[in-house]
DSSP file (Angstrom, degrees, kcal/mol; ACC not computed):
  #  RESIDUE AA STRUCTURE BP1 BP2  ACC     N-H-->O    O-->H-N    N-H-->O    O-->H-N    TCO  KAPPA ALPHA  PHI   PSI    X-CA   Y-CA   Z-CA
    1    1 A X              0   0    0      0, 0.0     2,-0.3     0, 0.0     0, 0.0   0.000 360.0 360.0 360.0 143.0   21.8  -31.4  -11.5
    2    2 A X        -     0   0    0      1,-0.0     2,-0.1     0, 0.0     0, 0.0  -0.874 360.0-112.6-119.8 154.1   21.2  -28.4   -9.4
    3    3 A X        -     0   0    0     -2,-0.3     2,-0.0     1,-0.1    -1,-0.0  -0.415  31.4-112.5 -90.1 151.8   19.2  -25.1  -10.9
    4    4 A X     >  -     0   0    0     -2,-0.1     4,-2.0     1,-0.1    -1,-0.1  -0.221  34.9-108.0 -73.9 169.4   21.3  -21.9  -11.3
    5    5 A X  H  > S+     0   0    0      1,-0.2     4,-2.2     2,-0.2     5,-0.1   0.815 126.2  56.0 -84.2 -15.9   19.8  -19.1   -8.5
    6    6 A X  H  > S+     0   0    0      2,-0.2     4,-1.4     3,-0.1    -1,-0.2   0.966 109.6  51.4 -87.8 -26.9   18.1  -16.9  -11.7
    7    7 A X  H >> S+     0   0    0      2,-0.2     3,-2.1     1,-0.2     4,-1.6   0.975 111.9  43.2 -23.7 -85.4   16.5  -20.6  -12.2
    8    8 A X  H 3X S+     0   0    0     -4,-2.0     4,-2.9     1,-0.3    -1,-0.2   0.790 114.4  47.6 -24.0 -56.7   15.5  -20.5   -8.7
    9    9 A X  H 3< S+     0   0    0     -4,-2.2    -1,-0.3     1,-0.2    -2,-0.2   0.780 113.0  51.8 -81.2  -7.2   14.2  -16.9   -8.6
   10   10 A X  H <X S+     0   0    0     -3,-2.1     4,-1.2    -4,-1.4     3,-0.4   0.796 110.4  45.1 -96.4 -14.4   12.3  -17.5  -11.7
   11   11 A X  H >X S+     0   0    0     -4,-1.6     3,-1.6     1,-0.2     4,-1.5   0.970 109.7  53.2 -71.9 -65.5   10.7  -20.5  -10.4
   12   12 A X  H 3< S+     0   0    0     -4,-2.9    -1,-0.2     1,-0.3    -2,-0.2   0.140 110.8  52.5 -64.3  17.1    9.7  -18.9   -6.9
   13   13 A X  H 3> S+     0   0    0     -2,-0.9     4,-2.5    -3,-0.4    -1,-0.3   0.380 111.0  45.3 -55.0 -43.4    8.1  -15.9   -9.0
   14   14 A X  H <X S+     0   0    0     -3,-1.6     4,-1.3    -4,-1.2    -2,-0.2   0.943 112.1  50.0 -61.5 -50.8    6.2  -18.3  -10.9
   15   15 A X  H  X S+     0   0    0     -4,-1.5     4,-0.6     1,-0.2    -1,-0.2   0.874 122.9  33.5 -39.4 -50.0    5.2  -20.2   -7.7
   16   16 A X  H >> S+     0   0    0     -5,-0.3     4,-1.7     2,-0.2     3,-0.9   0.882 115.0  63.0 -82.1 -37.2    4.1  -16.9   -6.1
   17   17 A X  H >X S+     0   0    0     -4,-2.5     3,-2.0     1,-0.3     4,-1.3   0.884 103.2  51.7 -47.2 -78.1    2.8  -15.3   -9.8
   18   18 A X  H 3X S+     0   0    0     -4,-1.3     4,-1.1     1,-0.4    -1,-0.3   0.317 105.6  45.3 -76.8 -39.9    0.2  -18.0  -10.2
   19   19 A X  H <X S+     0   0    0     -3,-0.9     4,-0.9    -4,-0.6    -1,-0.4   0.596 113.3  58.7-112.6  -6.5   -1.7  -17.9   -7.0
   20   20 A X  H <X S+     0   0    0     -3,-2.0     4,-2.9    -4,-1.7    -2,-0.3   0.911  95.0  58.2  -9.7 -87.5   -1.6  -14.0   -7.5
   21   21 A X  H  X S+     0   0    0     -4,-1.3     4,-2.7     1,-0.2     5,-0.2   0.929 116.1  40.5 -28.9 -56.2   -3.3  -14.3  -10.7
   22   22 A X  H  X S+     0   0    0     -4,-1.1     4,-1.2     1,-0.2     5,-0.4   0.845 110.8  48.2 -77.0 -18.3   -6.1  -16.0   -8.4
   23   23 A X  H  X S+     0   0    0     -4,-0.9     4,-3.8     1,-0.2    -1,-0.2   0.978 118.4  45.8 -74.2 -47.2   -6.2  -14.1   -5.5
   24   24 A X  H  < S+     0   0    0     -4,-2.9     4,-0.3     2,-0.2    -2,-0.2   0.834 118.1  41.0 -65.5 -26.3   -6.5  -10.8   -8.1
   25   25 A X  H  X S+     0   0    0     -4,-2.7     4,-0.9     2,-0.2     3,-0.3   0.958 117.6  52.7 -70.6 -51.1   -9.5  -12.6  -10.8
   26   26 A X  H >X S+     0   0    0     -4,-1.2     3,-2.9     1,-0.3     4,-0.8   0.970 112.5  39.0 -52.0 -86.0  -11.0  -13.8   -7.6
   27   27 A X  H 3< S+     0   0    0     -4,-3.8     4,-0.4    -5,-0.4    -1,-0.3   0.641 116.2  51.8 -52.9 -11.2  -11.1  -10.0   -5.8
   28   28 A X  H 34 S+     0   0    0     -3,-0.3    -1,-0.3    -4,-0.3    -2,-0.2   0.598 100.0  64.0-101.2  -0.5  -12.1   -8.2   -9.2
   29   29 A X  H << S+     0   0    0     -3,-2.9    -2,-0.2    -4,-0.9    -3,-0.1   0.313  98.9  55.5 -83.7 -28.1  -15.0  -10.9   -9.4
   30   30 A X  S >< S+     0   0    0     -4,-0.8     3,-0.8    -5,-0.2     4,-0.3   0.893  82.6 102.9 -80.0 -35.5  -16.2   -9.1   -6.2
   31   31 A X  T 3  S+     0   0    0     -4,-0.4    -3,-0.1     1,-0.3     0, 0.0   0.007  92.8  15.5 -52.0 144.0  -16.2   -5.8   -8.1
   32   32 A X  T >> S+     0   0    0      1,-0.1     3,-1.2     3,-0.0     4,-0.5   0.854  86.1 133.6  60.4  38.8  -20.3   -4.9   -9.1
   33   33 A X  G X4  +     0   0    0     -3,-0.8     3,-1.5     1,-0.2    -2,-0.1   0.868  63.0  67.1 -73.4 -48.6  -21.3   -7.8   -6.3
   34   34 A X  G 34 S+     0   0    0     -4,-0.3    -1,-0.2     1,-0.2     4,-0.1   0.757  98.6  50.1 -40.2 -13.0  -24.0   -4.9   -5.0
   35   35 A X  G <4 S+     0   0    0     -3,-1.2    -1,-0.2     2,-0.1    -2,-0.2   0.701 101.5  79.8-113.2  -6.9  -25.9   -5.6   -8.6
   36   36 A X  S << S-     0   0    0     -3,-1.5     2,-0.4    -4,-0.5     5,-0.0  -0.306  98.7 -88.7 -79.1-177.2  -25.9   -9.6   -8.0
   37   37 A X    >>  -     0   0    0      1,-0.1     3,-4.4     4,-0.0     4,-0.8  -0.632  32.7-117.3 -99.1 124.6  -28.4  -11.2   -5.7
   38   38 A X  G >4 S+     0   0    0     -2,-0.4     3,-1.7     1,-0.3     4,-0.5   0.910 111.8  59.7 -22.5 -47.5  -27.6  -11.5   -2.0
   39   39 A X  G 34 S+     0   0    0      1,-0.3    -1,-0.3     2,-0.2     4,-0.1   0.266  99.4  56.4 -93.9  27.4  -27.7  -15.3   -2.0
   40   40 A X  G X> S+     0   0    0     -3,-4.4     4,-1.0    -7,-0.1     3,-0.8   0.539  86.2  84.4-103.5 -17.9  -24.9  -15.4   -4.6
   41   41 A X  H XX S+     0   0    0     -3,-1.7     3,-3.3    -4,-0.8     4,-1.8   0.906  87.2  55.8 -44.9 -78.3  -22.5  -13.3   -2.3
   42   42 A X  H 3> S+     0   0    0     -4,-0.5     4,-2.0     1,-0.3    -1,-0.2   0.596 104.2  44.9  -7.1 -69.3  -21.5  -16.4   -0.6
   43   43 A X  H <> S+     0   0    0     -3,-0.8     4,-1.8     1,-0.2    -1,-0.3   0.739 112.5  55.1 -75.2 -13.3  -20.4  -18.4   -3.3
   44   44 A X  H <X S+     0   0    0     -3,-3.3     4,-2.0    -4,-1.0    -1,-0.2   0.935 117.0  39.5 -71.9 -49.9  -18.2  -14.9   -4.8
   45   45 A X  H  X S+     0   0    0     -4,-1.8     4,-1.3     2,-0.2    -2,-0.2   0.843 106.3  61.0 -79.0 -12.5  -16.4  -14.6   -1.2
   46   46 A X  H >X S+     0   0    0     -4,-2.0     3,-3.6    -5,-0.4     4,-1.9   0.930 107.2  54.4 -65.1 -64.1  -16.0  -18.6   -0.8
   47   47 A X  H 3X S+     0   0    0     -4,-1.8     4,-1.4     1,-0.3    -2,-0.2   0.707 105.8  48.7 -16.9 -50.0  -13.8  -18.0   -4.1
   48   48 A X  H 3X S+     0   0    0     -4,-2.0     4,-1.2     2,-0.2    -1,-0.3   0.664 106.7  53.2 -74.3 -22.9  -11.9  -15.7   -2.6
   49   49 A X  H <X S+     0   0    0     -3,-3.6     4,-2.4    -4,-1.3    -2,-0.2   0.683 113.8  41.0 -69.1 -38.3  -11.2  -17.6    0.4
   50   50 A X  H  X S+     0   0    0     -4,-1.9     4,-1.5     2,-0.2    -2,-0.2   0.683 110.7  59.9-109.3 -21.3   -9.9  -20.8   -1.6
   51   51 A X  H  X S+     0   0    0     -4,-1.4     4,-3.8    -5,-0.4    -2,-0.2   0.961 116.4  30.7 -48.3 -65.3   -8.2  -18.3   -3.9
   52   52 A X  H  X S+     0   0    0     -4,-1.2     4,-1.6     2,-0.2    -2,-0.2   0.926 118.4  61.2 -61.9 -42.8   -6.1  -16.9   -0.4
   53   53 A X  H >X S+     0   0    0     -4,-2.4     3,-1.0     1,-0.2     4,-0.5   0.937 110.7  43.6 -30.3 -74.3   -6.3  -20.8    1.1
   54   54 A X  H >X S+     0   0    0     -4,-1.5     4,-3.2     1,-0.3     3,-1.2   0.832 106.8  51.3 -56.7 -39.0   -4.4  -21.7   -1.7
   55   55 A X  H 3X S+     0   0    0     -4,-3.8     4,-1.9     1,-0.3    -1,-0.3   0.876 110.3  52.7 -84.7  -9.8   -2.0  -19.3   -2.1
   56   56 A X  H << S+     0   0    0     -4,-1.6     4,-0.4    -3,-1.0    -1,-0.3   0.441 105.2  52.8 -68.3   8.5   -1.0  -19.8    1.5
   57   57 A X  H <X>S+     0   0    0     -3,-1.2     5,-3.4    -4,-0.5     4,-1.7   0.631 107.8  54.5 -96.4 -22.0   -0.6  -23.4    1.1
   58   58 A X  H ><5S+     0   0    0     -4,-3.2     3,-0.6    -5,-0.3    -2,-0.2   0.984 111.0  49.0 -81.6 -45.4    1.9  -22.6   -2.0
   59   59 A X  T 3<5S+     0   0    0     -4,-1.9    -1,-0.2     1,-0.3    -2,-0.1   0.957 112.1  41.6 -39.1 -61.5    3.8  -20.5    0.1
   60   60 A X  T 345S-     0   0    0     -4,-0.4    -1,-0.3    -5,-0.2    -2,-0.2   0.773 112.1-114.3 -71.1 -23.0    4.2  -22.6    2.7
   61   61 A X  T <<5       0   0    0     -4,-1.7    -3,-0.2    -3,-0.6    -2,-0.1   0.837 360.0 360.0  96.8  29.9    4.8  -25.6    0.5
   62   62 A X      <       0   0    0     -5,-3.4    -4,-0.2    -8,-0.2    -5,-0.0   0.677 360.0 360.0-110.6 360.0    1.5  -27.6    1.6
């Protein structure tokens, strides 16, 4: 059985939605970073890195 193409474009929005969501929680998670302690910066921008890692492995289909 093959999906209709609004099947299709609503899966490939969903695919793309989703790592979105993260990239955008992740990058508003940096917002007030100045009032946290230097040696937590790290672990807020690793987040943000495996937020974007991911959603270029769902793009790319890895």
């Amino acid at each position: 059985m093959t999906s209709s193409p609004s099947d299709q474009v609503a899966q490939a929005t969903q695919a793309t939605q989703e790592p979105q969501d993260a990239i955008h929680a992740a990058m508003a998670a940096l917002d007030g970073l100045d009032t946290v302690p230097v040696g937590e910066h790290a672990e807020a921008f690793d987040r943000v890195h495996t937020a974007l890692a991911d959603a270029l492995s769902a793009i790319d289909g890895v």
